[in-house]
C-alpha positions in Angstrom: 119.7 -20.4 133.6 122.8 -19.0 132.9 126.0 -21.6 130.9 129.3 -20.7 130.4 128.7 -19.6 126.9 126.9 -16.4 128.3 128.4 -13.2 129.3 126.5 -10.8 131.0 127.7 -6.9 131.5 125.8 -3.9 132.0 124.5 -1.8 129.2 126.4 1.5 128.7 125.5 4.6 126.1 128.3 4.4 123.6 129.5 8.3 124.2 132.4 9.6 122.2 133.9 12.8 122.6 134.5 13.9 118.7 130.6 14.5 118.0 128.9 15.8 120.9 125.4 15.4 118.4 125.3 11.8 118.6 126.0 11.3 122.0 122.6 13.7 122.9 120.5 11.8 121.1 121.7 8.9 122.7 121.1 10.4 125.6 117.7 11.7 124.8 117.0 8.0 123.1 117.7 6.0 126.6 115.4 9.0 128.5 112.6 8.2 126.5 112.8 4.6 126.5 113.0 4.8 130.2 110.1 7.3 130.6 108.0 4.9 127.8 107.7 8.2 125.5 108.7 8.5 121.5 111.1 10.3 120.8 109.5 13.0 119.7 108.5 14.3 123.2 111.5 14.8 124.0 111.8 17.9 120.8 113.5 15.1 118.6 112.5 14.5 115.3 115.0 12.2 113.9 112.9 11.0 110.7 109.7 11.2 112.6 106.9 12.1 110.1 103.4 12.4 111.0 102.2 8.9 110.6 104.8 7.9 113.0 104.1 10.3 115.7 100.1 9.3 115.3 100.8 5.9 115.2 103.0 6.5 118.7 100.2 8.5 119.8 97.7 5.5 121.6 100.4 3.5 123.1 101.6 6.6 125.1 98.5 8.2 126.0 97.3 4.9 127.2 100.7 4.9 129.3 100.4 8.2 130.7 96.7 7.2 131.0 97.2 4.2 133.4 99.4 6.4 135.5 97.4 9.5 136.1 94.5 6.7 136.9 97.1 5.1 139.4 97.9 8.9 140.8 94.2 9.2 141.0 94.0 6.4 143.2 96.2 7.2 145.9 94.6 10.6 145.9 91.4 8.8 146.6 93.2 6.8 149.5 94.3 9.2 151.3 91.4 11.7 151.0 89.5 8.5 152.2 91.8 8.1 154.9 91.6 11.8 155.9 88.1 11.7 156.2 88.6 8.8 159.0 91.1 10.2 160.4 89.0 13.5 161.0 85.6 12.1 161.9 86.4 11.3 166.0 87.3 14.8 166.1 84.7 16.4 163.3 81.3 14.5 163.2 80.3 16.2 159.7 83.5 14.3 158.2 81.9 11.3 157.0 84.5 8.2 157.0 82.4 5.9 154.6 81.9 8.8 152.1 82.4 8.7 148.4 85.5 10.5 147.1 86.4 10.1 143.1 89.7 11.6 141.8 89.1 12.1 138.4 91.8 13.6 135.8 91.1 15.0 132.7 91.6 13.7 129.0 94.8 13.3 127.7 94.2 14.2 124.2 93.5 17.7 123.0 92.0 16.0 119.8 89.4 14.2 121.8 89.1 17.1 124.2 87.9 19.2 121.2 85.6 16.8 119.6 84.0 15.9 123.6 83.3 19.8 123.6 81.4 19.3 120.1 79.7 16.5 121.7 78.2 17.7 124.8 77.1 21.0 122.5 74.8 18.2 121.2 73.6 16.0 124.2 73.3 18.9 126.5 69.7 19.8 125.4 68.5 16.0 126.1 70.4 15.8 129.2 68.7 19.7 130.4 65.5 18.4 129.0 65.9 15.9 131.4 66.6 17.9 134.5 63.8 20.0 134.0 61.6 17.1 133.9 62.6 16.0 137.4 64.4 13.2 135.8 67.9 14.0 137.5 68.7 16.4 140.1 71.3 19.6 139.2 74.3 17.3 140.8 73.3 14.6 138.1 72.9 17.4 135.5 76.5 19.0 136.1 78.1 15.4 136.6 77.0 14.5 133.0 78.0 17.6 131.5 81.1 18.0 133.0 81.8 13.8 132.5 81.0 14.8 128.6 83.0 18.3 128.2 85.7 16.0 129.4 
């Protein structure tokens, strides 16, 4: 609750017109804290040094993570819906089909070392398929899962 003692007043970049400098990175400070990105996104490097861009690395991919999952989503909604939408007029438009929106990794690092990876599982996993222990849509789901 709010007393008498409080004053509340909306917050307001401090611009000034003698040095134009400051007020950009201001600017560029309140964009990235709105957007949930360092600072260093945004082609600022005010005293950044490599641990401190690592270090800012999880919490942001995990961010941008969450919302190309959430994107994902909604793509699988509608495409879901679609498919409904189209089967009274289509009859090979299955309505209770299974659609999965999947986005790639959001890490070149990992992207790299996934590509390592699957350059060792593929033989177990082809080994496999020629077994007859998974079909070729099992075969290229894992691979493609693991190349990431």
């Amino acid at each position: 609750m709010e007393d008498e003692s409080e004053t509340w007043s909306v917050l307001a970049p401090q611009l000034a017109l003698h040095d134009a400098s400051e007020d950009g990175l201001s600017l560029k400070k309140i964009i990235a804290t709105g957007a949930g990105v360092p600072i260093h996104y945004l082609a600022e490097s005010e005293s950044a040094t490599n641990t401190t861009v690592q270090s800012s690395a999880l919490p942001t991919f995990r961010r941008l993570e969450q919302t190309q999952n959430f994107f994902c989503q909604i793509i699988q909604q509608i495409a879901q819906l679609a498919a409904q939408y189209r089967h009274p007029f289509d009859r090979l438009a299955l309505p209770r089909s299974r659609i999965e929106a999947i986005g790639p990794d959001m890490t070149e690092k990992y992207n790299a070392e996934l590509a390592l990876e699957v350059s060792h599982v593929y033989p177990a996993i082809a080994e496999l398929f020629d077994r007859g222990g998974i079909d070729k849509n099992e075969l290229l789901r894992l691979v493609y899962r693991m190349a990431g």
